[in-house]
C-alpha positions, 0 to 999 in steps of 0.5 A: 330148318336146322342150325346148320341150314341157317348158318348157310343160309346167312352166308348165303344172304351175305354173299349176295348183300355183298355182289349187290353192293359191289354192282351198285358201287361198280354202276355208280362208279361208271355213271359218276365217270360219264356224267362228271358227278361225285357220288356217295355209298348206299350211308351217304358216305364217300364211297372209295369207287369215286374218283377223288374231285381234285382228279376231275378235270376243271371245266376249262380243261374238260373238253365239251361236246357240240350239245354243250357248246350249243346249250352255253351259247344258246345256238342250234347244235347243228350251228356249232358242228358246221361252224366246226367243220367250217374251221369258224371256232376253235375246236379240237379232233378226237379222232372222228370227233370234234371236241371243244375247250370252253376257254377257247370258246369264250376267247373267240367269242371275245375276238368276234365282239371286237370285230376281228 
């Protein structure tokens, strides 16, 4: 191999480092979005992709699903999507979705233990 066959081979090498660091930058980006986690560079830094954690939602403003609901309360899932659809807690619709506010929740949880 010649030295010009090495320069193209580490530019090569190079271009490929950096398409791979940009898929894991882009992949952890997207699971940090769906799983509501902070995540750091392959250097344990912060990486630049991540949405800064003031951004992020509190959990009082962060809309949970049914499962969410369920695993907090320590019910069936099932309970909560027909206690929804009934209109016996507080919920919100999102579309064909039916979303919950944790506040909300603990409010009607706190009605319910008055009695009222």
């Amino acid at each position: 191999m010649d030295a010009a066959d090495q320069v193209t081979s580490l530019g090569a090498d190079h271009r490929a480092a950096r398409a791979s660091r940009f898929t894991f930058e882009l992949c952890a980006a997207v699971l940090a979005r769906h799983l509501d986690v902070g995540i750091a560079d392959i250097n344990g830094q912060s990486s630049p992709v991540a949405a800064p954690v003031a951004v992020r939602p509190r959990d009082g403003m962060r809309l949970l699903t049914a499962e969410e609901v369920a695993s907090r309360l320590g019910v069936q899932t099932s309970w909560v999507s027909k206690a929804a659809r009934a209109d016996r807690i507080p919920h919100v619709c999102v579309g064909r979705y039916r979303r919950f506010r944790w506040p909300d929740i603990e409010a009607w949880l706190e009605d319910q233990r008055r009695g009222s």
